[in-house]
N, C-alpha and C positions, 0 to 999 in steps of 0.2 A: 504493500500500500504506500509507504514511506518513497519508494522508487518510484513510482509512478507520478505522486504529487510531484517529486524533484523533477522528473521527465516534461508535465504539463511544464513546469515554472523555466525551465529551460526551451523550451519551444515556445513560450511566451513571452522571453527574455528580448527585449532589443537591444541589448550591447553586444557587439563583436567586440568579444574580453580581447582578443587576439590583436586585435588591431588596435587596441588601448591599450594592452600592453606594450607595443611596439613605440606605439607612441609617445610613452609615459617613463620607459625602461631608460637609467640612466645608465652609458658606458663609463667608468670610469678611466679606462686606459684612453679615451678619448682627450686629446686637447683642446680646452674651451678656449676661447678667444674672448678678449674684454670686451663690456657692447660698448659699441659705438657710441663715443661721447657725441651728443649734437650744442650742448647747450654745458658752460662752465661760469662761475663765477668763482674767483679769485684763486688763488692757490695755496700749495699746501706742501710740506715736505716730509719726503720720504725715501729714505736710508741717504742722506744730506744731498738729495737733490730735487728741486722744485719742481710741483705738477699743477696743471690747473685743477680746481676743485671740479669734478666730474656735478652737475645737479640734475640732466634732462639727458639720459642715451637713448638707444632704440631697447625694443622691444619691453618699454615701462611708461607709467604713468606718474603725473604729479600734479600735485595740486595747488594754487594762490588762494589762500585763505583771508579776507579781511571784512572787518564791519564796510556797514553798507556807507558809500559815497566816500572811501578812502584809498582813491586812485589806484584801484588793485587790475583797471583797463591798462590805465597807465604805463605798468608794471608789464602787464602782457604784452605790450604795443613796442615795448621796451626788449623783450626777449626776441619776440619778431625780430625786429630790428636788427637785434645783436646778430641772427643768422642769418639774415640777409645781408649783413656786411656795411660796404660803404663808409659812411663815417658815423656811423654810430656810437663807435666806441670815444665821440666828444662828449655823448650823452652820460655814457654810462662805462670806464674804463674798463673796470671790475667785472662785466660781462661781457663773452666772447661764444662766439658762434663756430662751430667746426664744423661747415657747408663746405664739401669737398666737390659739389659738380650742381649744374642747377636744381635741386629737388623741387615741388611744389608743397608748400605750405597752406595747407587750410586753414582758414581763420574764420571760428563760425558763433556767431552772434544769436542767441535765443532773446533776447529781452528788451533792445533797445529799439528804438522806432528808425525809420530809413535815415534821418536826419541826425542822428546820434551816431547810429551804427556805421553812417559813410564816415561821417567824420574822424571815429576812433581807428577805422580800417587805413584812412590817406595818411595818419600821424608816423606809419610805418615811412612810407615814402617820406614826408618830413624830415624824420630823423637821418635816414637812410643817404637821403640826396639822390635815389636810387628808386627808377619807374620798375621793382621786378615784376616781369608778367607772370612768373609762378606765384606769386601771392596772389590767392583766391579765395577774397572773402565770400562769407554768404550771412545774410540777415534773415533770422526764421521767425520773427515775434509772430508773424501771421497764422502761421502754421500750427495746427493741433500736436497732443503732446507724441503722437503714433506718427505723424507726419514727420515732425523733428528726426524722432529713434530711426526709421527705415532709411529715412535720407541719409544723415550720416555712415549707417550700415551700407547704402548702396555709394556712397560717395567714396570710401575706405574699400569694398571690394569691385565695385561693377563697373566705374567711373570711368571714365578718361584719364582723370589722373590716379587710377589706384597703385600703380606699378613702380611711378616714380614719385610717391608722397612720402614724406620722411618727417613732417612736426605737423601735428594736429592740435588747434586753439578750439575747447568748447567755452565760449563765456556764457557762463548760464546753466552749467552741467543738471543744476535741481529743476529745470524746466523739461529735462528729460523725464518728469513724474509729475504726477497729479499731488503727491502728499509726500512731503521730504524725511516724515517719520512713516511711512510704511518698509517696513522692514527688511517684506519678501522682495520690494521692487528696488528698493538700495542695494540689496545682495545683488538682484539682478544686473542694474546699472554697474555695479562695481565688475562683475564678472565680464559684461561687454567688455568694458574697457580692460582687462585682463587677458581677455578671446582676444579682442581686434590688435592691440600692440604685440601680442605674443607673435601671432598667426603673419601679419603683415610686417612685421620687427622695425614698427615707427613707436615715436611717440607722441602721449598725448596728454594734453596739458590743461588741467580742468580748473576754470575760475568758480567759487563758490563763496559765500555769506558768514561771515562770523556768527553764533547766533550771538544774539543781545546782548551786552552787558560781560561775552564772554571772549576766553581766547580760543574757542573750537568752534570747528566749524558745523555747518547749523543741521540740525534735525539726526534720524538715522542715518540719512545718505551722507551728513558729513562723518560722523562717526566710523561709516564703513571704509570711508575712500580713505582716511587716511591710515588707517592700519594696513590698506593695500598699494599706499604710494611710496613710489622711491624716493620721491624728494615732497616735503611739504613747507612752502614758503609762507609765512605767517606776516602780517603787514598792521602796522597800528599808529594811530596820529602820536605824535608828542607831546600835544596839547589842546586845546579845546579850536583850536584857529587849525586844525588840520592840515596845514601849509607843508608842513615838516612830515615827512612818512617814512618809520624805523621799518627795517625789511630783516628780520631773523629767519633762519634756517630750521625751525622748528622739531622737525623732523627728519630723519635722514639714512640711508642702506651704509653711504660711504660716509666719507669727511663730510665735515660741514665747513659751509662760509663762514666768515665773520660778518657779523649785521651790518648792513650799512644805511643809509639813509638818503634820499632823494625828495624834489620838491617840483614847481612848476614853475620857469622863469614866464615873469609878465612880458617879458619882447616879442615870445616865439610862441608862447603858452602848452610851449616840450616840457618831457620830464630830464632833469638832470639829478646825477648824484649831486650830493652834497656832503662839505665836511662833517664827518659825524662827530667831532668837536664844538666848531663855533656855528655848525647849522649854516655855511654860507657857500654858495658854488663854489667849486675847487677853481673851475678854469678862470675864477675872476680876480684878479691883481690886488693885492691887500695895499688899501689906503690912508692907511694909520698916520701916525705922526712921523715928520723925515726930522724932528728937531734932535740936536745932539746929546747925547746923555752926557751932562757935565763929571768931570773926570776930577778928583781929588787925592793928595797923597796922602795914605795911611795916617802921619806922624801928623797932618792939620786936623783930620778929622777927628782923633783927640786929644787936640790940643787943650783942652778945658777940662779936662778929666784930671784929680792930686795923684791919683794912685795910679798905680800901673793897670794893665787890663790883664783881668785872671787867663788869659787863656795862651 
């Protein structure tokens, strides 16, 4: 009897164990290869020689975590940038892009209206000084929450550009659900993005909401992404004037960065770092006092003292 239930449950089985064993079976006499750094901020050393800090390779996810209306586009438009090249690196030193041949970059907007969303897409080119035709934004606020999920699934395998896509921008990732504390659809959403960078070995790079009042990111779905991200970049004002925005490494598989900080000059209305000391653009020339510091011989300055100096 026992045999037989095992026999139905086996002819009712849909896994080919076989072929998920093959899949899954790890060689160890094999050589793995490091992934492909795409995306680095600042560096690091080790056994006394300098690397850059690995934060965004292929085949993983990561996440910009910050409360709401704290330049955490900013920040994305900013990594953009960084691998797209050009000069961006006036904006932001500390981030560098390891773009070895033109890939296409998606950069895909769930939440902002066409007027927001073109704007925060052109600030790449801004920065950049650079028209690249593989940066391929897309604006989905229109779009239902099934519309968004498939699109991107078919943008990532079925596309024109699936073959040669190497950074994917979702801003908006919690738009991919109806309830950001549903639990089963967080697992879900996290597992995609686990499936798609694995499977196509790009990466992809998720912006999401502080919740309130806190330093995590918001609902189940934030909960889940960051226990499954490689890097999670965490962003928060310095002050009640938000002008100033500290950028910590939160979370992380390898090294971490050192924080740095960044703001938005009134000329250009770009994001630049900024000194994370006096909070002031690096690239702009200190204008202090040129007067001379008046210079004194030891034996005048104290000349008014009976006793000797104890020291």
């Amino acid at each position: 009897m026992l045999d037989e239930i095992q026999i139905k449950k086996t002819q009712q089985d849909p896994f080919d164990f076989e072929d998920l064993i093959s899949k899954t079976l790890v060689d160890l006499s094999v050589k793995v290869e490091r992934p492909e750094t795409l995306i680095s901020i600042g560096s690091h050393l080790y056994k006394d020689k300098d690397y850059p800090t690995a934060v965004m390779t292929a085949g993983e996810f990561s996440c910009i975590v910050a409360p709401s209306k704290t330049k955490k586009s900013f920040l994305k438009s900013a990594i953009c940038a960084a691998y797209v090249g050009g000069k961006s690196n006036s904006h932001f030193p500390n981030i560098k892009g390891h773009r070895d041949k033109d890939y296409y970059i998606l950069d895909i907007d769930t939440e902002q209206s066409n007027y927001y969303a073109t704007r925060t897409f052109k600030r790449v080119n801004e920065m950049t000084g650079i028209d690249y035709k593989n940066h391929i934004p897309f604006k989905m606020r229109a779009l239902s929450v099934n519309e968004r999920l498939e699109l991107i699934k078919h943008l990532i395998y079925n596309s024109k550009y699936s073959d040669d896509t190497k950074l994917v921008f979702i801003d908006g990732i919690a738009d991919l659900m109806l309830d950001v504390n549903d639990m089963e659809m967080s697992n879900i959403i996290a597992n995609y993005l686990l499936k798609w960078t694995e499977e196509k070995k790009i990466h992809i790079c998720v912006v999401i909401h502080a919740a309130f009042g806190t330093s995590k990111a918001t609902g189940n779905l934030g909960s889940t992404l960051i226990k499954k991200a490689e890097s999670v970049l965490m962003l928060s004002p310095t002050d009640d004037s938000k002008k100033v925005i500290k950028t910590i490494h939160q979370y992380s598989r390898g090294y971490s960065f050192d924080e740095f900080h960044f703001s938005i000059k009134d000329k250009d209305a770009l994001p630049y770092k900024v000194d994370d000391f006096r909070h002031e653009f690096e690239d702009d020339s200190y204008n202090g006092s040129t007067e001379t510091i008046p210079f004194i011989e030891p034996k005048d300055a104290f000349n008014d003292l009976d006793n000797d100096v104890p020291f």
